[in-house]
N, CA, C and O atoms as CSV, one atom per row, in Angstrom:
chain,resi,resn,atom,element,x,y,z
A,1,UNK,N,N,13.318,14.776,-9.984
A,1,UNK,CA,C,13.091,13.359,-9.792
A,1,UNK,C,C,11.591,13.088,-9.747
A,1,UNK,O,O,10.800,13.623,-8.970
A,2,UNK,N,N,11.323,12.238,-10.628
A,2,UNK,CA,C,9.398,12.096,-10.611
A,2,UNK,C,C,9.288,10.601,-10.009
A,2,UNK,O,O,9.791,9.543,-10.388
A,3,UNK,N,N,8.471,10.902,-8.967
A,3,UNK,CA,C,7.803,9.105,-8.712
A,3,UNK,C,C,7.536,8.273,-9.412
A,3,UNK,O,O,6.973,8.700,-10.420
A,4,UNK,N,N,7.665,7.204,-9.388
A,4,UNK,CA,C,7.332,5.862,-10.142
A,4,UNK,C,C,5.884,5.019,-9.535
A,4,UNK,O,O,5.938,5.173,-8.315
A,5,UNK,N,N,5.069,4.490,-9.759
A,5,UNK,CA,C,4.071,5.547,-10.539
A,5,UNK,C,C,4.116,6.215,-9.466
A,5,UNK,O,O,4.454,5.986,-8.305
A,6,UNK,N,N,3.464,7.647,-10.412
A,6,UNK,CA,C,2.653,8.610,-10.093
A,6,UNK,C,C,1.459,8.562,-8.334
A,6,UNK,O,O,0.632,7.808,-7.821
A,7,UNK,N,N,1.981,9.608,-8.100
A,7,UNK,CA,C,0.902,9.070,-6.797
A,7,UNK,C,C,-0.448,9.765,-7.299
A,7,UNK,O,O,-1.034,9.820,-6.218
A,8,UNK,N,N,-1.221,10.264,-8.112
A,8,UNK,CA,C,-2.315,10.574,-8.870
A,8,UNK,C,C,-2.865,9.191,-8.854
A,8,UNK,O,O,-3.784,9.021,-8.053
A,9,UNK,N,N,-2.394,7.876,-9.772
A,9,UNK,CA,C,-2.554,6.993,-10.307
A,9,UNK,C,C,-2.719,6.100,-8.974
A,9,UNK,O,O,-3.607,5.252,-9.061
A,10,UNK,N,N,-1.949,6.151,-7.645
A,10,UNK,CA,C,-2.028,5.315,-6.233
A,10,UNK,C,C,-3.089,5.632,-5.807
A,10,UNK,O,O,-3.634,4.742,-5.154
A,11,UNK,N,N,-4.048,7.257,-5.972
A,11,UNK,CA,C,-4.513,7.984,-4.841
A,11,UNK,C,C,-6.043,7.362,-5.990
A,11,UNK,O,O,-7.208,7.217,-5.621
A,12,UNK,N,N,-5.551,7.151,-7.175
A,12,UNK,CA,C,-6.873,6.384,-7.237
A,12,UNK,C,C,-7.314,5.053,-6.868
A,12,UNK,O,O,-8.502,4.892,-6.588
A,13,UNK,N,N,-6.455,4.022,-6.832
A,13,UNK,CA,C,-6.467,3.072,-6.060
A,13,UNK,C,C,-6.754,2.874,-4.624
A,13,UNK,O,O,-7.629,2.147,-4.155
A,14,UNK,N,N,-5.866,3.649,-3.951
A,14,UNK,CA,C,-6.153,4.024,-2.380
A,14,UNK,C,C,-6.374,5.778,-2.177
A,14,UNK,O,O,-5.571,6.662,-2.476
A,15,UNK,N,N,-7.625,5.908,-1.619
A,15,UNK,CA,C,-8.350,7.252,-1.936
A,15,UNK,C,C,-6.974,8.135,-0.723
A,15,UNK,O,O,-6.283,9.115,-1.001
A,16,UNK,N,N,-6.983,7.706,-0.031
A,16,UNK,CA,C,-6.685,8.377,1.431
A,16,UNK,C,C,-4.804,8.240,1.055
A,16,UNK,O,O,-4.165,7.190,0.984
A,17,UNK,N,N,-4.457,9.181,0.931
A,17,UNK,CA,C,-3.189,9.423,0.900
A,17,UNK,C,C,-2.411,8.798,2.398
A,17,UNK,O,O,-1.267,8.346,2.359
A,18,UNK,N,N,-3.085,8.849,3.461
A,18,UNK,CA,C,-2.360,8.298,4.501
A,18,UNK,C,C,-2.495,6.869,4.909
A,18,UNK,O,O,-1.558,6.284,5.453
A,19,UNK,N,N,-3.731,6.246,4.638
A,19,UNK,CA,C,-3.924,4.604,4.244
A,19,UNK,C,C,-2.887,4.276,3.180
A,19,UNK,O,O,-2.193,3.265,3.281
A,20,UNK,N,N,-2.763,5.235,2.025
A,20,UNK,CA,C,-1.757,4.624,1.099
A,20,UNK,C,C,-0.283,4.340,1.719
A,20,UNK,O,O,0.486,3.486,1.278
A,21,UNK,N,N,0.060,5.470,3.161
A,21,UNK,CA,C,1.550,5.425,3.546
A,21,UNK,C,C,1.704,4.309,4.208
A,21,UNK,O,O,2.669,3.545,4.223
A,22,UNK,N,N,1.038,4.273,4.571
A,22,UNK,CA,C,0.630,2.876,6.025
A,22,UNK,C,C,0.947,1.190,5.154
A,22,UNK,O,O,1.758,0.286,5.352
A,23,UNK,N,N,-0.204,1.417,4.122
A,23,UNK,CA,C,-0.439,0.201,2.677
A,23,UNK,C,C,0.976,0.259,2.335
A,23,UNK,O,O,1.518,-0.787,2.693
A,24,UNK,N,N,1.597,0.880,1.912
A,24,UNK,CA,C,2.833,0.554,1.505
A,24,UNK,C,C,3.930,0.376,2.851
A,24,UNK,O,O,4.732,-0.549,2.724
A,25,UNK,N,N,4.003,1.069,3.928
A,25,UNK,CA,C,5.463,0.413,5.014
A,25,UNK,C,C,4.841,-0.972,5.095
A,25,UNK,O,O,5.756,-1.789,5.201
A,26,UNK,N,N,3.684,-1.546,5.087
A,26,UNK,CA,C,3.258,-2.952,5.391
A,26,UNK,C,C,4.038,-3.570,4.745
A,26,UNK,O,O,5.043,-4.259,4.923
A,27,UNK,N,N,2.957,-2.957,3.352
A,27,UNK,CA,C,3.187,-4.182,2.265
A,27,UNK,C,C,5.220,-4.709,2.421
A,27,UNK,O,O,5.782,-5.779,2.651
A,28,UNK,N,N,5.790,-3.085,2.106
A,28,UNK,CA,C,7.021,-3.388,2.364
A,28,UNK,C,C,7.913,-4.111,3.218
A,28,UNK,O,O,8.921,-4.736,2.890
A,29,UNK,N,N,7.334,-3.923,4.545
A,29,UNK,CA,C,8.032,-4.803,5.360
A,29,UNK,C,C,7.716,-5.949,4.883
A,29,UNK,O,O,8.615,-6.510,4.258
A,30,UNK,N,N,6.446,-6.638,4.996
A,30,UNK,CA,C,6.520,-7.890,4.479
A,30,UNK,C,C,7.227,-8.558,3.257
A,30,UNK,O,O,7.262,-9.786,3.331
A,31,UNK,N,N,7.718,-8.082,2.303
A,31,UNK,CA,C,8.675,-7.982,1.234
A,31,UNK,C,C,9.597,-7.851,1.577
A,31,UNK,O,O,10.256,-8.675,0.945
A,32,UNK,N,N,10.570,-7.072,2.551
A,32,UNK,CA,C,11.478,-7.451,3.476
A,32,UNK,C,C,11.883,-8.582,4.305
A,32,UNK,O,O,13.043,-8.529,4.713
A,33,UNK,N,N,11.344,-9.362,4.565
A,33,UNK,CA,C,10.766,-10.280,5.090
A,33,UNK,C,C,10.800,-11.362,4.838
A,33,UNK,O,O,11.096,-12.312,5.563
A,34,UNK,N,N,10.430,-11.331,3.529
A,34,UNK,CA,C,11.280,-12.251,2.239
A,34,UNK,C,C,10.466,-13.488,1.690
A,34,UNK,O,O,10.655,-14.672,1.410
A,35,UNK,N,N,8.789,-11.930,1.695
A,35,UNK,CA,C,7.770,-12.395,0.564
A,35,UNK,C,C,7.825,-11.874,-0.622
A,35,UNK,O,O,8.149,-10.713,-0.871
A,36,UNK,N,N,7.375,-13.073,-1.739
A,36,UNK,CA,C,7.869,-12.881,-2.819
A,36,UNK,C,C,6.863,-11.479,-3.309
A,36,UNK,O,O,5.903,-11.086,-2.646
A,37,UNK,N,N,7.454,-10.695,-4.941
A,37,UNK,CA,C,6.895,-9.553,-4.826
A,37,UNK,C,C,5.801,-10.436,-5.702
A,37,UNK,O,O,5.901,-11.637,-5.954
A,38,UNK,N,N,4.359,-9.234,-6.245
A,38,UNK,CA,C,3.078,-10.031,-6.840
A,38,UNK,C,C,3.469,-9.365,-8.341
A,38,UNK,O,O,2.926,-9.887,-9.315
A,39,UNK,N,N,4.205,-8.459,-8.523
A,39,UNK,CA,C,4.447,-7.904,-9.877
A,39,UNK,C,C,6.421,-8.250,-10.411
A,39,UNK,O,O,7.282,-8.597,-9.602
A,40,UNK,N,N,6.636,-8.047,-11.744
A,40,UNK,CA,C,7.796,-7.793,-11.829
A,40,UNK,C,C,8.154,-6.510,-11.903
A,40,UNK,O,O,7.440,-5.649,-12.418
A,41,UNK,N,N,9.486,-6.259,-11.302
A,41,UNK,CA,C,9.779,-4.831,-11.357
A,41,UNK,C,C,10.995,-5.145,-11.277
A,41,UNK,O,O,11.388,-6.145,-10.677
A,42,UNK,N,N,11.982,-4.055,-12.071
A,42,UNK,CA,C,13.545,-3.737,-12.333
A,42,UNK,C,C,13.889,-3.229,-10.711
A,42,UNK,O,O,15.022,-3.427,-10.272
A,43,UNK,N,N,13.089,-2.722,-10.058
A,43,UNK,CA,C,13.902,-2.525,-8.686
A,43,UNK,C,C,13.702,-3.468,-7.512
A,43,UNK,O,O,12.676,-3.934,-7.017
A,44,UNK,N,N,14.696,-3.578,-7.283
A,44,UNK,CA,C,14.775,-4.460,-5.653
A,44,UNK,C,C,14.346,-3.579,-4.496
A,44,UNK,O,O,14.454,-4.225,-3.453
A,45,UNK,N,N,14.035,-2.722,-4.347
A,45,UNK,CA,C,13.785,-1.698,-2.999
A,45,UNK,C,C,11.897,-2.055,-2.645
A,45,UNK,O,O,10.929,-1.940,-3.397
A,46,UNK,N,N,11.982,-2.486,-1.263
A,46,UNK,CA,C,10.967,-2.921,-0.853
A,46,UNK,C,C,9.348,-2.363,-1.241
A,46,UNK,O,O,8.349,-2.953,-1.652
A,47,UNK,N,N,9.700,-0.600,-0.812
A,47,UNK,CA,C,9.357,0.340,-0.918
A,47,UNK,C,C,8.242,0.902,-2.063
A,47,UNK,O,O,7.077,1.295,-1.999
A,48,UNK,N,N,9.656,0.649,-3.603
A,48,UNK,CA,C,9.426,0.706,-4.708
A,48,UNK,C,C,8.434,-0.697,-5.037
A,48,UNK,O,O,7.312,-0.446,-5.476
A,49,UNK,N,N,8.815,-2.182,-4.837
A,49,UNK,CA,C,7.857,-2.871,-5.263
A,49,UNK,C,C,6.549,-2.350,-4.708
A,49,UNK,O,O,5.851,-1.819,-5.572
A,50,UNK,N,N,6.054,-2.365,-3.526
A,50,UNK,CA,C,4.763,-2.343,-2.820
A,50,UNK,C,C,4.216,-1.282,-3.608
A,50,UNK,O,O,3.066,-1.535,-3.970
A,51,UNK,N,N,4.756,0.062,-4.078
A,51,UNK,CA,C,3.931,1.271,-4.704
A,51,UNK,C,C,3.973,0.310,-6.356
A,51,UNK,O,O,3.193,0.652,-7.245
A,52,UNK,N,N,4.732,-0.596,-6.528
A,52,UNK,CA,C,3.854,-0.697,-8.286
A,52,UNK,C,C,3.166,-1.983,-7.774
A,52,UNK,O,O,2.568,-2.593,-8.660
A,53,UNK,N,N,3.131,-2.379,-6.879
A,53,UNK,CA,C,2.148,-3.454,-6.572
A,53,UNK,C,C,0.136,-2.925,-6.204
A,53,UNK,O,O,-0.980,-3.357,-6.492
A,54,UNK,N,N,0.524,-2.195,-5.710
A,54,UNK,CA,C,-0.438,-1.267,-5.106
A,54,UNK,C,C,-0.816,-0.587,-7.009
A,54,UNK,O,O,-1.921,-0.942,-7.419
A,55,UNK,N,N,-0.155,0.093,-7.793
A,55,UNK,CA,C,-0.732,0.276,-8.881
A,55,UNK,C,C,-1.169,-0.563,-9.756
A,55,UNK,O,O,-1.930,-0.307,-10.690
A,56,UNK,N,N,-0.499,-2.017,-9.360
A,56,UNK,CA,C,-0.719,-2.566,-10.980
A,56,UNK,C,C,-2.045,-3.130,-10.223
A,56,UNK,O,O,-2.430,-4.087,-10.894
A,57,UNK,N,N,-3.059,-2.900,-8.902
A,57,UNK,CA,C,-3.998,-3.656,-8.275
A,57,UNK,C,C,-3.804,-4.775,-7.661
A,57,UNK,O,O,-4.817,-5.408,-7.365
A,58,UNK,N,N,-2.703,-5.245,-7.357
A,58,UNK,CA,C,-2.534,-6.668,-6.519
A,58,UNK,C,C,-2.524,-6.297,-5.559
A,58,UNK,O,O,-1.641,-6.933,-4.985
A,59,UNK,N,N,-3.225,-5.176,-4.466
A,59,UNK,CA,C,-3.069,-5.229,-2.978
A,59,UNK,C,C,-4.259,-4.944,-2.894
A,59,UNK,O,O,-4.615,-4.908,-4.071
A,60,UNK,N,N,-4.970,-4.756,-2.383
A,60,UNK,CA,C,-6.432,-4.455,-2.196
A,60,UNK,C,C,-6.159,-3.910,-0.848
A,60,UNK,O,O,-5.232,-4.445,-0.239
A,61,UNK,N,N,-6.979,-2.666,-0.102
A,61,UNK,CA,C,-7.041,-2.238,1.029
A,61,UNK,C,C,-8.704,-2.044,1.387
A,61,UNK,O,O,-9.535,-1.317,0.844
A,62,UNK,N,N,-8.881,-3.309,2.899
A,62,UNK,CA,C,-10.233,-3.067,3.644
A,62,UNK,C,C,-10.009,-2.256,4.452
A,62,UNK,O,O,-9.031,-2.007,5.157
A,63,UNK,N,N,-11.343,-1.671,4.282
A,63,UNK,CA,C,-11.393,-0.332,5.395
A,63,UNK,C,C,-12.350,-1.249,6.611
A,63,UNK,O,O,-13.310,-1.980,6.364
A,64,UNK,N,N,-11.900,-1.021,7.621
A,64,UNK,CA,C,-12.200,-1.417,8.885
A,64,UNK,C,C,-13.676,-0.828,9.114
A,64,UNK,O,O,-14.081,0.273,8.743
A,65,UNK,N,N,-14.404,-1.842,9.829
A,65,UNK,CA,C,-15.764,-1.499,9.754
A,65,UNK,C,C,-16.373,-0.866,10.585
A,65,UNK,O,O,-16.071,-1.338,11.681
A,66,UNK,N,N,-17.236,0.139,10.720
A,66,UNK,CA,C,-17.123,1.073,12.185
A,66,UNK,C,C,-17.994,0.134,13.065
A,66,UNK,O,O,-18.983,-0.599,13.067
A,67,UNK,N,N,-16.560,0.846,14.118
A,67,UNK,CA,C,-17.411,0.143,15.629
A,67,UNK,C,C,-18.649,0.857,16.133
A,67,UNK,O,O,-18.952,1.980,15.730
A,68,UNK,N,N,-19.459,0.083,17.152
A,68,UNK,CA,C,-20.692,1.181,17.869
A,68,UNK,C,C,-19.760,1.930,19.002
A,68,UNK,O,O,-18.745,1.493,19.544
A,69,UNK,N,N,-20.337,3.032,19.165
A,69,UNK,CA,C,-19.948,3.923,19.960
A,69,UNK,C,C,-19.490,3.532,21.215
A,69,UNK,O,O,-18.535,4.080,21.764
A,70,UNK,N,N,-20.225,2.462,21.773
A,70,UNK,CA,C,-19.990,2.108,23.214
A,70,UNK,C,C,-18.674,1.227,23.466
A,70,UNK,O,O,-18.048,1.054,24.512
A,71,UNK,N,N,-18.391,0.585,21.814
A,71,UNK,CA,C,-17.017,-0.153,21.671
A,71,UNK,C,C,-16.043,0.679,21.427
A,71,UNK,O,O,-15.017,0.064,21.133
A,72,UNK,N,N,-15.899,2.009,21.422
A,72,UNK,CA,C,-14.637,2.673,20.996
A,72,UNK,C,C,-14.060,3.112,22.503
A,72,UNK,O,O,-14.524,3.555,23.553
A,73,UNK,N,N,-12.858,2.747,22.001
A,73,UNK,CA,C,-12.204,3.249,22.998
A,73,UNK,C,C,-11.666,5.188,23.487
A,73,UNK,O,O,-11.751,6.261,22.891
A,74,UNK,N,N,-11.363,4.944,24.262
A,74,UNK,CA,C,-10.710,6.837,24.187
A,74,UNK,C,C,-9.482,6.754,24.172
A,74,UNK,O,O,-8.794,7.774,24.126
């Protein structure tokens, strides 16, 4: 069974393989939720839209900006 896309093709979009897991349960839930998807796709599975959404570039992921030291928490 091969992924749809490719996670090669995600991991260039979103560098960090674990931002990408995170980027997609979001995106998904919110598509659950019963926002419309930003691409067309033959599958209905939440899951599946958010990873070709995330490829075809309609999600964009900000990386959070570092805090100063004295603001982080433990």
């Amino acid at each position: 069974m091969m992924i749809r896309p490719p996670l090669e093709s995600l991991l260039e979009k979103i560098e960090n393989k674990y931002a990408l897991v995170v980027s997609v349960a979001k995106r998904a839930r919110v598509l659950k939720e019963g926002q419309l998807p930003m691409v067309d796709v033959a599958s209905n599975n939440p899951v599946t839209v958010a990873l070709e959404e995330i490829a075809a570039g309609k999600i964009r992921i900000d990386k959070p900006k570092d805090q100063p030291k004295e603001e982080r928490s433990a």
